[in-house]
Structure formats: C-alpha cells, structure tokens
C-alpha positions as CSV (number, residue, x, y, z in Angstrom):
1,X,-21.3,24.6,-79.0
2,X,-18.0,23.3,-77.2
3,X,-14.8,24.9,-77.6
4,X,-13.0,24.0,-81.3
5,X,-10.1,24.2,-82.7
6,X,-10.1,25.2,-86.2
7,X,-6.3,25.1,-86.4
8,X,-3.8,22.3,-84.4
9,X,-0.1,21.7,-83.7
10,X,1.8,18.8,-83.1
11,X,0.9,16.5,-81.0
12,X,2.3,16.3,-77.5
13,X,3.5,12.4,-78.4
14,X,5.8,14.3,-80.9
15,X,7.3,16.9,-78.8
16,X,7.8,14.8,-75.8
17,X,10.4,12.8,-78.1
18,X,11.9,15.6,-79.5
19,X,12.9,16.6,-75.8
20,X,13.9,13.2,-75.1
21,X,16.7,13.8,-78.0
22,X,17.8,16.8,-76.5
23,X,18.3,15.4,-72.7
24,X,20.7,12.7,-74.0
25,X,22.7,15.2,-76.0
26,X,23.1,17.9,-73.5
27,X,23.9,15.2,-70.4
28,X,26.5,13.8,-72.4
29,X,27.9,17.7,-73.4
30,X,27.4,18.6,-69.6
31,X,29.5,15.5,-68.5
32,X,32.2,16.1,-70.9
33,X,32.8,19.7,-69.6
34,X,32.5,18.2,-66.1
35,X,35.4,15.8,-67.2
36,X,37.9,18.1,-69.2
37,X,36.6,21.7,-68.6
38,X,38.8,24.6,-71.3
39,X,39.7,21.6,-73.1
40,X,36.2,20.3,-73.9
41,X,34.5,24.1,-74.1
42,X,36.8,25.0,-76.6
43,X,36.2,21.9,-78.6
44,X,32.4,22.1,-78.6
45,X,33.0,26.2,-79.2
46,X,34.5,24.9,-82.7
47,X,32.4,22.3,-83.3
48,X,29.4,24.5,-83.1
49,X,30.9,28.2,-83.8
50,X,34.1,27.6,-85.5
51,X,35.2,30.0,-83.2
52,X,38.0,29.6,-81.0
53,X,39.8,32.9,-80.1
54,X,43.1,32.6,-77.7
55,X,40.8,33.8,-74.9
56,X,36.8,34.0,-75.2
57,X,36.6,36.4,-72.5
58,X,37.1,40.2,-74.0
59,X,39.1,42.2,-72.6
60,X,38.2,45.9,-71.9
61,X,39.8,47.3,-74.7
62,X,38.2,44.8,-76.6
63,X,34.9,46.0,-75.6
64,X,35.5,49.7,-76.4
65,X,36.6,48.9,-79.8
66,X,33.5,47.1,-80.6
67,X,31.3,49.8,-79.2
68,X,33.2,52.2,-81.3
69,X,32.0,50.5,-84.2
70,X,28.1,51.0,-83.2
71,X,25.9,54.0,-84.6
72,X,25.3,57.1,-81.7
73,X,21.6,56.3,-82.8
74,X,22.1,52.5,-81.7
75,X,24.4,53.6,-78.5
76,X,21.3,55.8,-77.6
77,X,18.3,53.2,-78.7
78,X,19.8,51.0,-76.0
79,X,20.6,53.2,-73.6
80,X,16.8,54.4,-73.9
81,X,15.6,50.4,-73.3
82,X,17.9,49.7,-70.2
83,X,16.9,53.3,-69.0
84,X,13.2,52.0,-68.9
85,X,14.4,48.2,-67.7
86,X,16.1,50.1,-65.2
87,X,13.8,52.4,-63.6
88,X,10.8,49.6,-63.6
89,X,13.8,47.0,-61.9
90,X,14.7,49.9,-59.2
91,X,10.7,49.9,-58.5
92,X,10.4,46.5,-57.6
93,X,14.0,46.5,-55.5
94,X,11.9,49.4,-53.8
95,X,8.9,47.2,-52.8
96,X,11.0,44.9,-51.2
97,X,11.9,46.2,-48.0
98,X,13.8,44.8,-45.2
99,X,11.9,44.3,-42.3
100,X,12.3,43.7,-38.2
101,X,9.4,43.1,-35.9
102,X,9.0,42.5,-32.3
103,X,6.3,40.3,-32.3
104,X,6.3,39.5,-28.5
105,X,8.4,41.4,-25.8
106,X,11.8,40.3,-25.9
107,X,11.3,38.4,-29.2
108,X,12.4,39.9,-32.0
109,X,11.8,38.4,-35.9
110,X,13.4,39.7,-39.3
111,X,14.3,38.7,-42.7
112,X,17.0,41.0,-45.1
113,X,17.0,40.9,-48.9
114,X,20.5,39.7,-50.0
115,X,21.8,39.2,-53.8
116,X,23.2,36.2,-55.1
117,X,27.2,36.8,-55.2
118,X,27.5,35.7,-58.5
119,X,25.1,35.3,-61.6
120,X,25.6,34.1,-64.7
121,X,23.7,35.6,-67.6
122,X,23.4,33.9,-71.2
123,X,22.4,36.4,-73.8
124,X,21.4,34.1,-77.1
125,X,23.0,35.1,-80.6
126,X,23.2,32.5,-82.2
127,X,20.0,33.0,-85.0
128,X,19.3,36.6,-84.0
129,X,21.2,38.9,-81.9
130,X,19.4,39.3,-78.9
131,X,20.6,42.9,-77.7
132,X,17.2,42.9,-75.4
133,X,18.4,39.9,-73.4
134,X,21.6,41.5,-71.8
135,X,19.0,44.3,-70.4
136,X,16.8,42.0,-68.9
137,X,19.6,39.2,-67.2
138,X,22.2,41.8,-66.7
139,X,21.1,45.0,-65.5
140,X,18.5,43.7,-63.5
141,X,21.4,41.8,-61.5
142,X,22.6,45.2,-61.3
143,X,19.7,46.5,-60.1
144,X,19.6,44.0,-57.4
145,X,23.4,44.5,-56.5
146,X,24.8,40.9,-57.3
147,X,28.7,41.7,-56.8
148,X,29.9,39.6,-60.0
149,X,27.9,39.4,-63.1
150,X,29.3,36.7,-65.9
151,X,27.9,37.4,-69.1
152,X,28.4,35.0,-72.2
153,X,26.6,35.2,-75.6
154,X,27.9,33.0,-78.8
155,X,29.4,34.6,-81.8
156,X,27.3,35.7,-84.5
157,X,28.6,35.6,-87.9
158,X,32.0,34.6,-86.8
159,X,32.9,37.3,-84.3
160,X,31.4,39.0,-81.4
161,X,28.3,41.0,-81.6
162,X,29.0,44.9,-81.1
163,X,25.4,45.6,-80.4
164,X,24.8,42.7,-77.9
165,X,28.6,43.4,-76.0
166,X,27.7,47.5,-75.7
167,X,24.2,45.7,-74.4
168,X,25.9,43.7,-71.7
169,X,28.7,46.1,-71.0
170,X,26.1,49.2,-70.4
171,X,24.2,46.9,-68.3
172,X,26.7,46.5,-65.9
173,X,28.5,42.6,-66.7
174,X,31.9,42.4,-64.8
175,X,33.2,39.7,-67.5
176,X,32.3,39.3,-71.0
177,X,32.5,36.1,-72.7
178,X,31.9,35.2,-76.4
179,X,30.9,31.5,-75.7
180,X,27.4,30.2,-76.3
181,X,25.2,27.3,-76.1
182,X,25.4,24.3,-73.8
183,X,29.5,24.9,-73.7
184,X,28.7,28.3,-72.1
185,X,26.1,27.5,-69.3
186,X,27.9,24.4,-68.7
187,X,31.1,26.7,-68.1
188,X,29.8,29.0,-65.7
189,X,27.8,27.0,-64.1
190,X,30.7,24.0,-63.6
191,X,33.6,26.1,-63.7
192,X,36.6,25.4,-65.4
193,X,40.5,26.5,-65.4
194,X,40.0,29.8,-66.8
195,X,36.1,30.6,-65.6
196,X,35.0,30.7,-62.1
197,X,31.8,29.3,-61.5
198,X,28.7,31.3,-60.6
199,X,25.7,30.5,-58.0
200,X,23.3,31.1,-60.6
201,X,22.5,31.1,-64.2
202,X,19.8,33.1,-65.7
203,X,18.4,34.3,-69.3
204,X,16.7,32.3,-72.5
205,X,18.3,30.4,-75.3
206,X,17.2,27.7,-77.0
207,X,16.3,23.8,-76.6
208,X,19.5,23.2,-75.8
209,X,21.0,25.6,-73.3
210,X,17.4,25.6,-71.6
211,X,17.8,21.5,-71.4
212,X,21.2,22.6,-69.7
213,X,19.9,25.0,-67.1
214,X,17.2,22.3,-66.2
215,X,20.2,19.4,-65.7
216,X,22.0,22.1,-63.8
217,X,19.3,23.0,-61.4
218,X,20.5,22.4,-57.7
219,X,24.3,22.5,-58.9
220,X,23.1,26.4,-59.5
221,X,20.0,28.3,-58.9
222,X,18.3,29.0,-62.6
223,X,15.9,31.9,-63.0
224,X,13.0,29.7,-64.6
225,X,12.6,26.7,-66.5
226,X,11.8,28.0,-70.5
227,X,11.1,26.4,-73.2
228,X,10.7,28.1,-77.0
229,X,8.7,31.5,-76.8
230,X,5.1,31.2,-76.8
231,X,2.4,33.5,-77.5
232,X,-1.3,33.8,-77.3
233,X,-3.8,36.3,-78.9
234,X,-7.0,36.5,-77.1
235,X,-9.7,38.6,-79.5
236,X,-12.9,39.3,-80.3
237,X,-14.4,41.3,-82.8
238,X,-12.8,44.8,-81.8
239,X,-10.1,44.6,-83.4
240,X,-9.0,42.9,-87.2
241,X,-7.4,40.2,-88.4
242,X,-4.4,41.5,-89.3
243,X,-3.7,42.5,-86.0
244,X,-4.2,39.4,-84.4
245,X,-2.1,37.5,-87.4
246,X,1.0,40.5,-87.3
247,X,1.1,39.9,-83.3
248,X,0.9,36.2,-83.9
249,X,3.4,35.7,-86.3
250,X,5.7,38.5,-85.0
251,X,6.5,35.8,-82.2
252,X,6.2,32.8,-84.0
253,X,9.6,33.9,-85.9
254,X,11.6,33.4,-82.8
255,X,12.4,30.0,-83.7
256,X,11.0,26.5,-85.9
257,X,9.0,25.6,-82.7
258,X,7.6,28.7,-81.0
259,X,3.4,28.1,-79.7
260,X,1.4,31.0,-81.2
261,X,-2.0,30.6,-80.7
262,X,-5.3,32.7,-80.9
263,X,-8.3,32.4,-78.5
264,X,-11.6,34.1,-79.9
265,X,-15.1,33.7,-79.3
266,X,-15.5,35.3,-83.2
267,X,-15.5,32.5,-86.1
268,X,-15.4,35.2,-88.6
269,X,-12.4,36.8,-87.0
270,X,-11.1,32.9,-86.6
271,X,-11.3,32.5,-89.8
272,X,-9.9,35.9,-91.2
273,X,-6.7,35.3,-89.2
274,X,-6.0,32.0,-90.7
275,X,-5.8,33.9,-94.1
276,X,-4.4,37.0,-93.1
277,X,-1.4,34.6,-91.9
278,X,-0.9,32.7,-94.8
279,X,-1.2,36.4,-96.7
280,X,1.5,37.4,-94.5
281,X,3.8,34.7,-95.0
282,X,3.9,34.8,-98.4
283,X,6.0,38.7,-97.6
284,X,7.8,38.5,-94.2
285,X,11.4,38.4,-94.3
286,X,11.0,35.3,-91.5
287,X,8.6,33.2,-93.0
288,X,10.5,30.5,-93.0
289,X,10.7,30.1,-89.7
290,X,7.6,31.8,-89.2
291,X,5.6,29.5,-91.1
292,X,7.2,26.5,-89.3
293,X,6.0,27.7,-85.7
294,X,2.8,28.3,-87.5
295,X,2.2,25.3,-89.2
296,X,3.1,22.8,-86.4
297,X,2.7,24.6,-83.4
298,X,0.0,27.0,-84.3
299,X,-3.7,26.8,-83.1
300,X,-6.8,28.9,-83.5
301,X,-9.4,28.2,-80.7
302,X,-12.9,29.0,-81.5
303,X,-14.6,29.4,-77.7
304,X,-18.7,30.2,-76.9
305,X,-18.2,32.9,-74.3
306,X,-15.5,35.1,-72.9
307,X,-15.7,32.7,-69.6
308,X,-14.7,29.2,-72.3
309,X,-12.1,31.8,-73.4
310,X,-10.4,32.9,-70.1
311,X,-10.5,28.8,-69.2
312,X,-8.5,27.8,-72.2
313,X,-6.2,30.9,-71.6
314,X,-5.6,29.7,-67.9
315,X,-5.0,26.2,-68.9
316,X,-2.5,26.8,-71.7
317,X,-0.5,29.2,-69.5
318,X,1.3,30.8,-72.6
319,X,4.0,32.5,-71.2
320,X,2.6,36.1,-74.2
321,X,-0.8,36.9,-73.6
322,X,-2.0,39.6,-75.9
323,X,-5.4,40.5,-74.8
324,X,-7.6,42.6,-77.2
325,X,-11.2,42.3,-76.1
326,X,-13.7,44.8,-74.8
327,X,-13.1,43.9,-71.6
328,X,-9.0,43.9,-71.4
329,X,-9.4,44.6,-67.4
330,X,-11.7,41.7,-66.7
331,X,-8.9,39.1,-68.3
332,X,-6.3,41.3,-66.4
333,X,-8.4,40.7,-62.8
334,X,-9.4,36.8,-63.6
335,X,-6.3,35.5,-65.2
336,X,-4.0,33.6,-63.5
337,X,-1.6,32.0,-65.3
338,X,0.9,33.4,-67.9
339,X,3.9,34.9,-68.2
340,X,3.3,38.6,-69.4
341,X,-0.1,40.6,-70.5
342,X,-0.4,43.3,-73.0
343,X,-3.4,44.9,-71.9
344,X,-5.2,46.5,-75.3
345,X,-4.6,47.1,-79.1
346,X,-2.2,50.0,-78.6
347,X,0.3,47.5,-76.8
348,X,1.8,44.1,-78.1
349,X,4.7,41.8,-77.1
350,X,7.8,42.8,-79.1
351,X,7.4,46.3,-76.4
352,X,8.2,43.8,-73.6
353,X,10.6,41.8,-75.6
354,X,13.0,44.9,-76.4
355,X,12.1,48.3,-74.6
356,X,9.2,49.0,-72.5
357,X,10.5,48.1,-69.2
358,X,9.4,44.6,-68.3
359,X,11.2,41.9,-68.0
360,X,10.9,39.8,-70.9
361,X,12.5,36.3,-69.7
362,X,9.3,34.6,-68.7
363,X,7.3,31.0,-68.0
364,X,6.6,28.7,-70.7
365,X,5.2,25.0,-71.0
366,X,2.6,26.1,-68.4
367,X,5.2,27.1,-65.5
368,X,3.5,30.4,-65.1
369,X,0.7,28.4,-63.4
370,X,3.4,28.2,-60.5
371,X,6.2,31.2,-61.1
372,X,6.4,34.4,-62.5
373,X,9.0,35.9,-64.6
374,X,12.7,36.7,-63.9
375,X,12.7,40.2,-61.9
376,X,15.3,41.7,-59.5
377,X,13.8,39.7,-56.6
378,X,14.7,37.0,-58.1
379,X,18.0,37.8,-57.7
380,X,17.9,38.7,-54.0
381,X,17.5,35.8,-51.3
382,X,15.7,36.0,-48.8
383,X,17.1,35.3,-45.2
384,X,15.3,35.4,-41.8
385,X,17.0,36.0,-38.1
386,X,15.7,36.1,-34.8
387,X,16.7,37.9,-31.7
388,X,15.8,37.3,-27.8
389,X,16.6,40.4,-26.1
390,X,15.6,39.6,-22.4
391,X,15.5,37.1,-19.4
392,X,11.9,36.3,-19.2
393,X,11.2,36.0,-23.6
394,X,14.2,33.1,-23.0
395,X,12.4,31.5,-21.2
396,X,8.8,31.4,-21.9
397,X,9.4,31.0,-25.3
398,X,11.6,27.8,-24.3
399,X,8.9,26.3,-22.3
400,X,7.1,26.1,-24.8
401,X,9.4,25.1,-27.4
402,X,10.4,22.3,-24.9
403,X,7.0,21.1,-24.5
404,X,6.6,20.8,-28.4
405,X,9.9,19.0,-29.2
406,X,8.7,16.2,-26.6
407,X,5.7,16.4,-28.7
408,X,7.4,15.0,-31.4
409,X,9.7,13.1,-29.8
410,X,13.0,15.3,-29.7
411,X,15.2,15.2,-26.5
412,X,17.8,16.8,-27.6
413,X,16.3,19.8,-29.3
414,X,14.1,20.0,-25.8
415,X,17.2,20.1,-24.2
416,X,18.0,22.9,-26.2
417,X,14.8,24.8,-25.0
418,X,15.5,23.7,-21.4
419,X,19.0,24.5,-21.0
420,X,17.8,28.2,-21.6
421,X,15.0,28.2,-19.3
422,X,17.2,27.0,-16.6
423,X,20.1,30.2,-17.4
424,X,17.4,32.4,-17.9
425,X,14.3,31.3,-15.9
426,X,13.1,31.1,-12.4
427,X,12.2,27.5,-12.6
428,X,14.8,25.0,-12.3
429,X,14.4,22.2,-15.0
430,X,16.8,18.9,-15.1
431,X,18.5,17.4,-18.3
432,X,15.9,15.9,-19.9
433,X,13.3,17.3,-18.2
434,X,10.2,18.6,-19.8
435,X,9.2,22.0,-18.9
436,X,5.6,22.1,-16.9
C-alpha cells in the first residue's frame, strides 16, 4: 500500500497566490515608510489600529503603571517562563566559546563571538496577546548581550498590552513601542525621525510582517524566514485519538491558515482523529479559526511503516513535530528536518510555545531543511582574526600564498605575499616576482 492521504489542504496553486497578494501590499507599505517615515507609520498605525497616541514609544512610567495593573500570580507566571528561557539561552551562550589556536609556529588563528548592536524584536498582539514572544526575541538578545534591544508589539483592544509590556520590559527591551504590523518592522528596520533603525529584526507575526522581514532581508539581518505556525503529529497506536486531535487543533488556532497535520501508520487511529476533531470543534472556544486551519490546511497521512512515516515527516519539514510512537528516540536520532520535537505523550507544543525553555520562534515552509530556530547564537556574529607573531611564519607562509595568487592570476595580491617575504625573509624577491 503507498502512502495516502485520507485528509488534504489546499492546494499549493492556491497559496502561492495568496502570497502573491501579500508581496504587492507590503512593497507598496514598505516604500511608503521609506518615503515619509513618522508621517506614513502613524497613518497605517490608524488605518489598521485606530491607534495613534502622541508618542508610541512608552515611557518608563508608562511601563510601571501598566505592570501595576497585572495579578502577582501573572508577574510571577512570567517570571517563571523567562527564568526557564533564560537559563536554557545562558546554556547555549556557554557552548559557544571563543577560541585562539596556533596552528603553525608563528601563525596564530581565532574567531570571537560578538552580538548584534541593535535588534529589533516584534512581539505579535494583534489576535492574541503573545506574552511568550517577548521571552523568546527579547531576553534571548539579552542573553547574548546585544547593547540596544527595540521592542514593538500592536495594541490590543485599543491600548497596550500590560501582560505583553511586563513580558518585554522583564526581558530586558531598552525601548518599548506600541506599534505593530508591517508599520512597525518597516520602522525599525528603515528608521524614521523619531526611531533609530536597528541591524536586525527578529520574532513571528503574521503574513504580513513576515512578507516584510523577507523584503527587508539584506537591508537588516532577520532571525528566519516564517510563515503561519505549523504543526505535525506523528502517532501510532500508543496513544488515542484525542490526543493526537487536542495537540493538533491546539496549534491550528493560531491563525485561519496554520498546517496541522498527522502522520500515522494506524488507519484506525487515522480515522478516530478525523472524528475526535470534528467532536472537538463543535466545543473549543477557537473553533472558528481552528476549524479553518483544519479544513483547508489540515491533512491526515496514512503511511505503511515507521520508515514511509519518518520520509513524509522529513520532507514536509513542519516547523512542530509531536512525536508519540514507541520508538520517540529513533525519530529523534533520524530526523532531520523540523523546527522543534516533543519527544513523548507527557510533552506537547504549547510547553515550547509559552514556558519550557526553548525557543519557540522556529522554521516553517520547509526552511528547517536548511536552518534551525532563533537561539542566542543567532544573535552573536561570528568574526575570525589572524596573527603572525615571528620572522620566519611571515615568510613561509607568504611564499606560499605568493605562489597561489600567481595561480590564479593575482599580481597584486602576490605582491602582497612578497613584499613580506622580502621584510621578513632571507630570500630577496623583486616586485612582481614569484616566490621559488
């Protein structure tokens, strides 16, 4: 039996248009900003918020009066998910070490670990207040030591967030912003009269402000190309339907076009899932949006064999991968492409999302065959150096970087070679000359 699909989405025809819509509108928005910077952000901030306050950036006291409005029990729920973001984030700045080698005598080779001097982090709000997101953008900058973290996040009913502002100010942001969507990125990443642009832009959002990272790619670095969330449930028959449906469709309410898809080599779990979903929907609080991820972008796959099913896995590259099998450590040691995996039935994806200490700002539309997720290296460059510390290193290692630049036909970089083997050699070389 080949590998079926008892369920489909939309077709790829169809979403390659709707992304065609998209381009047109955020290039135009993106140009605009270019071309009248406050002016035109505050425009689109009313056009799309109706907000328009005589500064969007808060001001300290600001901030404390909207954390002053939060629950102790909230004030200490998120201090207990940046704590974990935190220590996981100082464990991977500890793996990356600085490092100097001498790898002949006399030549010395290096690299140091530097952060990006500014980062700008978009914390969406929009449709649900993502608190989550300022842990994972901002305090993982912090983490890395970027000197000057923008964060901006839209207004949500009207007026700032207090749980998502506590989020971001907790985290570590140097300047708070209640801006969103393309208006925001396009401000930090442009600059305008009142914002100072940043070197980088990082964090999700939706079609729109990830269509705007994408067109501002090379103006600013970007932390990943994203797309909607996806997820994918790979099952067999330990574990229920209602599992598999609850951990599908607790992802699929992220937005009207968020992937959820389960892989099983179990038709009768297949099947049970498909109407343990439409049980659910008819009860969650976000079935409407829910049931439209579900309905056009969710698909059951029906596979022969745990191998069909790891090679349907690999090739969607869902940026979720939920991985409930009897054999969780075999998917964990043979797959290769995804954003995140929740090893067992014990874990699932909203633990990554809001508190267990990974980064939840991951690949989608198959980018995690070719990148991982953000992380604090991603906000620390890399930089090499080299150093010649005697005589005779300066000049072997310039004979034979002379010989290979003639190679290639390039005097003057030979020349470059030769002119230190002729200060710092025994063998006198003229201009031009090739060292023997």
């Amino acid at each position: 039996m080949a590998i079926q699909k008892l369920k489909s989405g939309r077709s790829d025809a169809d979403r390659s248009s709707d992304d065609s819509k998209i381009r047109s509108i955020v290039e135009a928005t993106l140009a605009d900003i270019e071309t009248r910077r406050d002016a035109a952000v505050r425009d689109y901030a009313q056009k799309f918020d109706n907000y328009t306050p005589d500064s969007f950036r808060l001001s300290q006291a600001e901030i404390d009066a909207l954390i002053a409005t939060l629950p102790d029990r909230d004030i200490e729920d998120i201090r207990f998910a940046q704590e974990q973001v935190r220590n996981f984030a100082k464990a991977q700045r500890d793996s990356m070490q600085d490092i100097e080698v001498e790898t002949l005598p006399g030549i010395v080779l290096g690299h140091r670990h530097i952060p990006v001097q500014s980062v700008g982090c978009y914390v969406p709000g929009g449709k649900f207040p993502m608190v989550a997101a300022a842990h994972m953008s901002v305090l993982t900058a912090a983490v890395a030591g970027v000197p000057r973290i923008v964060a901006m996040t839209p207004p949500f009913g009207g007026k700032p967030n207090a749980a998502v502002v506590a989020a971001m100010h907790m985290a570590g942001a140097h300047e708070i912003y209640i801006l969103g969507g393309i208006q925001a990125v396009g401000a930090m990443a442009i600059g305008t009269e009142t914002i100072a642009p940043v070197d980088m832009l990082v964090g999700p959002g939706n079609a729109f402000v990830a269509e705007a990272k994408r067109q501002l790619f090379g103006r600013v670095g970007i932390d990943l190309f994203a797309g909607p969330t996806e997820t994918m449930v790979i099952a067999d028959d330990t574990v229920d339907a209602e599992l598999c449906a609850t951990d599908l469709l607790g992802q699929a309410e992220h937005g009207y076009d968020s992937p959820a898809v389960l892989v099983t080599n179990s038709r009768k779990l297949a099947e049970a899932t498909l109407a343990e979903v439409d049980r659910l929907l008819t009860i969650l609080p976000t079935a409407e949006t829910a049931g439209a991820s579900w309905r056009d972008y969710g698909e059951v796959i029906l596979c022969d064999s745990y191998e069909e099913m790891l090679e349907v896995a690999n090739e969607i590259a869902s940026e979720h991968v939920q991985v409930m099998t009897d054999r969780d450590d075999w998917f964990l040691d043979n797959m290769t492409a995804y954003g995140a995996l929740f090893l067992g039935p014990r874990t699932n994806v909203a633990n990554g999302d809001k508190v267990i200490g990974t980064n939840h700002t991951l690949p989608t539309k198959r980018a995690g065959r070719y990148t991982g997720g953000l992380w604090v290296g991603k906000f620390l460059k890399t930089h090499s150096y080299q150093r010649i510390t005697s005589d005779e290193a300066a000049a072997d290692m310039g004979a034979y970087c002379s010989r290979l630049c003639q190679l290639e036909g390039f005097v003057g970089h030979a020349e470059q070679a030769n002119i230190r083997v002729r200060r710092y050699g025994k063998r006198n070389v003229p201009y031009g000359g090739t060292v023997e």
